[in-house]
C-alpha positions as CSV (number, residue, x, y, z in Angstrom):
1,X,0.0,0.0,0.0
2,X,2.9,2.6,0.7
3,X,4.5,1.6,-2.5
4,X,1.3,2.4,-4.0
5,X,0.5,5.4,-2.7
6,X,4.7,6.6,-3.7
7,X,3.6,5.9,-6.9
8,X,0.9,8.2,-6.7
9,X,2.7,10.9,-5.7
10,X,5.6,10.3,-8.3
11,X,2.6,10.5,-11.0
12,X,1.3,13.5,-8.8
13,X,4.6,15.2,-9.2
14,X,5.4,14.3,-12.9
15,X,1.3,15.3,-14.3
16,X,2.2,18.6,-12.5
17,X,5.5,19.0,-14.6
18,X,3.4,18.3,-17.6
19,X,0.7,20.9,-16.9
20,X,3.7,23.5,-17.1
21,X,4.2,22.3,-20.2
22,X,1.0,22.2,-21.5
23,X,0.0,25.7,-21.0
24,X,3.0,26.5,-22.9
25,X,2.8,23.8,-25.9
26,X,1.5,25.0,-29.0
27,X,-0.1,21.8,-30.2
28,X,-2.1,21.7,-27.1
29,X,-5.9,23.2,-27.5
30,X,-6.9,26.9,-25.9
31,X,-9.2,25.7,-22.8
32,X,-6.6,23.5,-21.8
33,X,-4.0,25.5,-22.0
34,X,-5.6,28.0,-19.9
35,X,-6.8,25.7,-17.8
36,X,-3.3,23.7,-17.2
37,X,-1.6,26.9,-16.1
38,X,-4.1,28.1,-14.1
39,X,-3.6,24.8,-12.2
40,X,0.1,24.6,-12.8
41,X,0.4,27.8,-11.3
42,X,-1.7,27.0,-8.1
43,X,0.0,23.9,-7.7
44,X,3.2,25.2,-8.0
45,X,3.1,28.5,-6.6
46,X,4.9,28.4,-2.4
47,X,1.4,29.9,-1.0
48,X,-1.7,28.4,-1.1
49,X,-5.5,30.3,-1.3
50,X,-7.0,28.2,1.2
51,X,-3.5,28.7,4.2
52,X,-2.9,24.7,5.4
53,X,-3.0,25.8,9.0
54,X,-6.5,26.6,8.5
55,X,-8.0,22.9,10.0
56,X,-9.4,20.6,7.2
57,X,-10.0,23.3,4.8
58,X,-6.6,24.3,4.3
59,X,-5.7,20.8,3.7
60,X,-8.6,20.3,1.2
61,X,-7.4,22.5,-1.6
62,X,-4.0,20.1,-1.5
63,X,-5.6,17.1,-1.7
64,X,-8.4,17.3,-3.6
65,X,-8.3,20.5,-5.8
66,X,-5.5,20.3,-7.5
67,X,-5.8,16.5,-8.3
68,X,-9.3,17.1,-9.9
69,X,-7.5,19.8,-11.9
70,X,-4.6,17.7,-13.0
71,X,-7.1,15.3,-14.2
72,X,-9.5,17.4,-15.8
73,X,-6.4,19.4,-17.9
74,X,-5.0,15.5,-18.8
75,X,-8.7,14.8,-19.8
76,X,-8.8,17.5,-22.1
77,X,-5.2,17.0,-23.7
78,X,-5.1,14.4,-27.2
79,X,-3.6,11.3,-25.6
80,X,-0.4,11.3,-28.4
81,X,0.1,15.3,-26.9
82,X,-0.1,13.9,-23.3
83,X,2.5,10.8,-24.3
84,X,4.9,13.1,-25.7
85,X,4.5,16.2,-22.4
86,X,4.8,13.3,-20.1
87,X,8.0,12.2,-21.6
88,X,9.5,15.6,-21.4
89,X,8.0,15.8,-17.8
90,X,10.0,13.0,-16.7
91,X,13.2,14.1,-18.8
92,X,13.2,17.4,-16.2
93,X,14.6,17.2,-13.3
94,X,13.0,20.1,-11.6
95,X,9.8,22.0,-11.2
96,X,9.4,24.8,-12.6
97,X,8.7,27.8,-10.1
98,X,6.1,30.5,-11.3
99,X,6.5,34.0,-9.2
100,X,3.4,35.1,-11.3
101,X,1.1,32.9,-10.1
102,X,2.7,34.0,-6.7
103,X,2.3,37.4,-6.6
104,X,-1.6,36.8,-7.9
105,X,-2.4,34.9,-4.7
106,X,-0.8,37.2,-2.5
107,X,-2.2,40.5,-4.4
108,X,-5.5,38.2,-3.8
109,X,-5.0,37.3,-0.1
110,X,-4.1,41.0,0.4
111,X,-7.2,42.0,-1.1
112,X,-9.4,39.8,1.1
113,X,-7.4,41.4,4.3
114,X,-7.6,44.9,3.3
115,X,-11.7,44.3,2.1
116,X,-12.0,42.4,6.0
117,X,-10.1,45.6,7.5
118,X,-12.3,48.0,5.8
119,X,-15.4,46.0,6.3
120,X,-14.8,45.7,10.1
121,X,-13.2,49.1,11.0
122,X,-14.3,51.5,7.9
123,X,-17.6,51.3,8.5
């Protein structure tokens, strides 16, 4: 069972890689694209909407978000597309990092604190 569950995550890890590399592939159709670095990006990105100190909830958007999201974008890529990105995926050693995606969630998470601030003390 914990062999299982490695392999999981090493599929996990690699279908991540392959979303980067979707959303940048030119063979790859529009929705899924934008769909793949939407996820890549969340997946990817050091800070997460949903903080994982928050109990359960925070924890959710690990496990179950961005695994739907992998497997919707794989659904929507041609499987002889999705052969050749998972090829790549596995030729790459490392991850790549996206600082964009980054600086979305924390202009977001800054705008929920500032709107809470103003909601709670503005009025």
């Amino acid at each position: 069972m914990i062999e299982r569950l490695r392999q999981w995550a090493r599929a996990l890890k690699r279908d991540g890689a392959v979303l980067a590399l979707a959303a940048r592939d030119p063979v790859v159709p529009l929705a899924a694209k934008l769909l793949a670095g939407a996820v890549a990006a969340y997946a990817l990105s050091p800070i997460d909407l949903i903080p994982d100190f928050i109990p359960v909830l925070g924890l959710l958007d690990d496990l179950l978000l961005v695994p739907a999201g992998i497997w919707l974008v794989l659904r929507m890529i041609p499987p002889e597309v999705l052969a050749d990105l998972r090829m790549r995926a596995e030729a790459q050693a490392q991850l790549p990092r996206s600082r964009v995606a980054a600086l979305v969630i924390v202009g977001l998470w800054a705008l929920a604190i500032g709107w809470s601030a103003w909601m709670i003390f503005g009025r």
